[in-house]
C-alpha positions as CSV (number, residue, x, y, z in Angstrom):
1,X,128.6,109.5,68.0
2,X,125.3,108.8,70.0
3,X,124.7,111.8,72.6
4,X,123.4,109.6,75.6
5,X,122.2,112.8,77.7
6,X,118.4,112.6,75.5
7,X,118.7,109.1,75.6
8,X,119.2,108.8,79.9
9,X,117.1,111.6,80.1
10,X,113.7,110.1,78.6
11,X,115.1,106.7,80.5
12,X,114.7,108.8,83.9
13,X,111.1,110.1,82.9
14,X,109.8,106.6,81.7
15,X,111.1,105.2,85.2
16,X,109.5,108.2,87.4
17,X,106.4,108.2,85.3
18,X,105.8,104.4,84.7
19,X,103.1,104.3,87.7
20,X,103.0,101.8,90.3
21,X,105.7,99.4,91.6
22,X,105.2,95.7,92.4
23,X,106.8,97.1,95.8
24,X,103.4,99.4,95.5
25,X,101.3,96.4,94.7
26,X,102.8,94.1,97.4
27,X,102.1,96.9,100.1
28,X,98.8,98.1,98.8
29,X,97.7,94.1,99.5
30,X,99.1,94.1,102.9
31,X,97.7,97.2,104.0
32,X,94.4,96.0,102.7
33,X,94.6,93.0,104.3
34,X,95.5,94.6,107.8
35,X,92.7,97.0,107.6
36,X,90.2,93.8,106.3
37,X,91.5,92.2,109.3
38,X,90.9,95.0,111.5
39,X,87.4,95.0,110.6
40,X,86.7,91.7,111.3
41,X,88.1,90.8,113.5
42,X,85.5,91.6,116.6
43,X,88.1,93.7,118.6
44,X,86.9,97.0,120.3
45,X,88.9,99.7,119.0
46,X,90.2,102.8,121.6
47,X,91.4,105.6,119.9
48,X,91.8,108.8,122.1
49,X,89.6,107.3,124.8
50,X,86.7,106.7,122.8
51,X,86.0,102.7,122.3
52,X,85.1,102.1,118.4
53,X,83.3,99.8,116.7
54,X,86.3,97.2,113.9
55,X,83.8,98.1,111.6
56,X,84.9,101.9,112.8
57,X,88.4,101.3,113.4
58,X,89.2,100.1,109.8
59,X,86.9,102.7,108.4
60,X,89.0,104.9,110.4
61,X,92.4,103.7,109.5
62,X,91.8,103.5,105.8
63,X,91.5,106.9,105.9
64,X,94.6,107.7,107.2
65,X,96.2,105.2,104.5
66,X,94.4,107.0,101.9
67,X,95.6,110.6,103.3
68,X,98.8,109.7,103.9
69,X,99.7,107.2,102.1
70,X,102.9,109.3,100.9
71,X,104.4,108.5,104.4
72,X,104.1,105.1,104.5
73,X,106.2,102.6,101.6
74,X,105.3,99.4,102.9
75,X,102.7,98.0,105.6
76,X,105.5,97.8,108.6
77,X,105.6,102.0,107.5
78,X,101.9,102.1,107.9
79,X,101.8,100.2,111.2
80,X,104.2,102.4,112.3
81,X,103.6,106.2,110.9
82,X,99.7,105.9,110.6
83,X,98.1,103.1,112.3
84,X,99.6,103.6,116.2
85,X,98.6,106.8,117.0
86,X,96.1,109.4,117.1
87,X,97.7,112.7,114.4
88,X,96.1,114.7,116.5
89,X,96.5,114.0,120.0
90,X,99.6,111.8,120.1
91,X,97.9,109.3,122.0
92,X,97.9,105.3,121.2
93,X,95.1,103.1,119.7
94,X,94.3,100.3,121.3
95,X,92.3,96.8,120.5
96,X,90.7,95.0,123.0
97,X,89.8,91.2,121.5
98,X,87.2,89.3,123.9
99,X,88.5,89.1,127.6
100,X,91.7,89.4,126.7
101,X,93.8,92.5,127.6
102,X,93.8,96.2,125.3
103,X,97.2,95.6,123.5
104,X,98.4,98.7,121.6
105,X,96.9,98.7,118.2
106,X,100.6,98.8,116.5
107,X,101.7,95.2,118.3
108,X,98.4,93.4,117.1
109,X,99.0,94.7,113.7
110,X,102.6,93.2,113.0
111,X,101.0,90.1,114.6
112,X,98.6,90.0,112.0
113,X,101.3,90.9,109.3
114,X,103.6,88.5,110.5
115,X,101.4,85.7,110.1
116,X,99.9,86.4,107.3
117,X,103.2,86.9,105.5
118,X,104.2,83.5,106.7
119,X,100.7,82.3,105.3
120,X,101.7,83.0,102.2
121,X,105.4,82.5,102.1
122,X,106.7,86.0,102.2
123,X,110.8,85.8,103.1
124,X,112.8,89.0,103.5
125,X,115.7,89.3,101.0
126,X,118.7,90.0,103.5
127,X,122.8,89.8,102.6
128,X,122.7,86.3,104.6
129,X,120.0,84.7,102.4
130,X,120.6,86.3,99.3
């Protein structure tokens, strides 16, 4: 008779040990991208009353990625756990683009995820279109 405990067992340590997911991949690409477009994109950044530099803002935010990356699975995690906020003081980033308003750093990033998951194609798996 085959004792399956050894065998599950060394299953469960190839799976936790195996490194990175695709699910890893996929949000290690977005997040890049979001930070990319951050830094390009011209926008003054505001983070605890202090106006940044893009070129400072994504320097800035992929610092936070890289220190807590543990906190944040996917890019909408990232938006939302590590790229609204200041840690420290609680308060909101903002992005001014040209003339146009300061819009809380948080909504002009899921802009900029949303179309670029539409630019390349990205659906969400859901029940109703599974």
């Amino acid at each position: 008779m085959i004792r399956l405990q050894p065998i599950l067992m060394g299953f469960f340590i190839v799976l936790t040990f195996s490194g990175p997911t695709v699910g890893d991949e996929i949000a290690d690409a977005e997040v890049e991208y979001l930070l990319r477009a951050v830094g390009q994109s011209g926008c003054t950044f505001t983070r605890n009353g202090t106006e940044h530099s893009p070129e400072k803002a994504e320097s800035h935010l992929r610092l936070k990625y890289e220190n807590g990356k543990r906190w944040a699975n996917d890019a909408d995690q990232f938006i939302e756990r590590l790229a609204t906020k200041s840690s420290w003081s609680g308060r909101l980033y903002y992005l001014q683009c040209g003339d146009d308003d300061p819009q809380p750093s948080g909504d002009w990033l899921k802009n900029q995820l949303a179309a670029y998951r539409q630019s390349i194609g990205y659906r969400t798996i859901t029940r109703e279109n599974n």
